[in-house]
N, C-alpha and C positions, 0 to 999 in steps of 0.2 A: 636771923633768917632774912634774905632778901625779899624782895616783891613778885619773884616768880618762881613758881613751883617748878619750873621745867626751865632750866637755861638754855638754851641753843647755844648761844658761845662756849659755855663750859663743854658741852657736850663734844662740838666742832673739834676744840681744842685737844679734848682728850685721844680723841680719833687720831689726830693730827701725829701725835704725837704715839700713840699706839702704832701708826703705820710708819713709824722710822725718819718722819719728813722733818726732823731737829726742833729748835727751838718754834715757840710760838708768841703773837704779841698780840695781848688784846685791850684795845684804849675803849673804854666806855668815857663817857660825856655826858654826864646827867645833872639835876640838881641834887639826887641822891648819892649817895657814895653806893659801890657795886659793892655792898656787903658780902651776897652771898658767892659773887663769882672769887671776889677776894679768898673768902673762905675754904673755898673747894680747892687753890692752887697755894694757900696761904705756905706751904710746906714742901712746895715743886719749885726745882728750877728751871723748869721746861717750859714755864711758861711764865712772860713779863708782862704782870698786871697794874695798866695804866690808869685811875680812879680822875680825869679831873671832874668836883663836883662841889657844889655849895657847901661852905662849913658853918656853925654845926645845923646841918636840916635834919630830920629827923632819915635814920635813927641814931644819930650821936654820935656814928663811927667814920673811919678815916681821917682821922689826925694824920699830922705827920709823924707821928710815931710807929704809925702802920709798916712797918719795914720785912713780915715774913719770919719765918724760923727755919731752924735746922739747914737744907741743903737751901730752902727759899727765902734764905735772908738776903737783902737787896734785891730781889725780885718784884719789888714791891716799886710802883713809882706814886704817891698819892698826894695830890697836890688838892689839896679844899682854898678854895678862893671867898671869895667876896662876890666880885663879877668876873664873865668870859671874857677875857685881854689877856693876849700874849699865850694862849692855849698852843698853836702850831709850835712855837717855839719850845716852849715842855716838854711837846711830843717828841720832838725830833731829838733835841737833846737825850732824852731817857732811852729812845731805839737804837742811838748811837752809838750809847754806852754799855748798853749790855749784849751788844747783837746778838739779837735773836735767829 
């Protein structure tokens, strides 16, 4: 379970993609890993969820193991750091390569 009961990105996202307008790409940036938005897309390829976030802070998750399943495997980009250095550079690489 994430930290919020109500995503807006997830929800954006879904919309997004309900109305025909292709892929979607959403980079959170926190000291948390996006548990729950991971969760919600863990299994879509419609949508490329970019996690960079402190490892391990609570709650444990976002390894780099985190890669997705069935159609959403490699949809997953999850980089847990140390400290924020060299974040743009992650990002762009991981948008490039799956374009969304």
């Amino acid at each position: 379970m994430g930290f919020c009961y109500l995503s807006n990105i997830a929800l954006a996202a879904a919309r997004l993609g309900a109305q025909g307008r292709g892929r979607v790409a959403i980079v959170d940036i926190d000291v948390h890993h996006g548990n729950g938005t991971n969760d919600i897309f863990h299994e879509s390829d419609q949508v490329l969820f970019i996690s960079l976030h402190q490892y391990p802070h609570y709650p444990g998750t976002g390894g780099l193991g985190t890669v997705g399943e069935g159609p959403g495997r490699g949809s997953r980009s999850i980089s847990p750091c140390r400290r924020v250095r060299g974040m743009p550079l992650i990002v762009m690489r991981s948008t490039a390569s799956s374009s969304p």
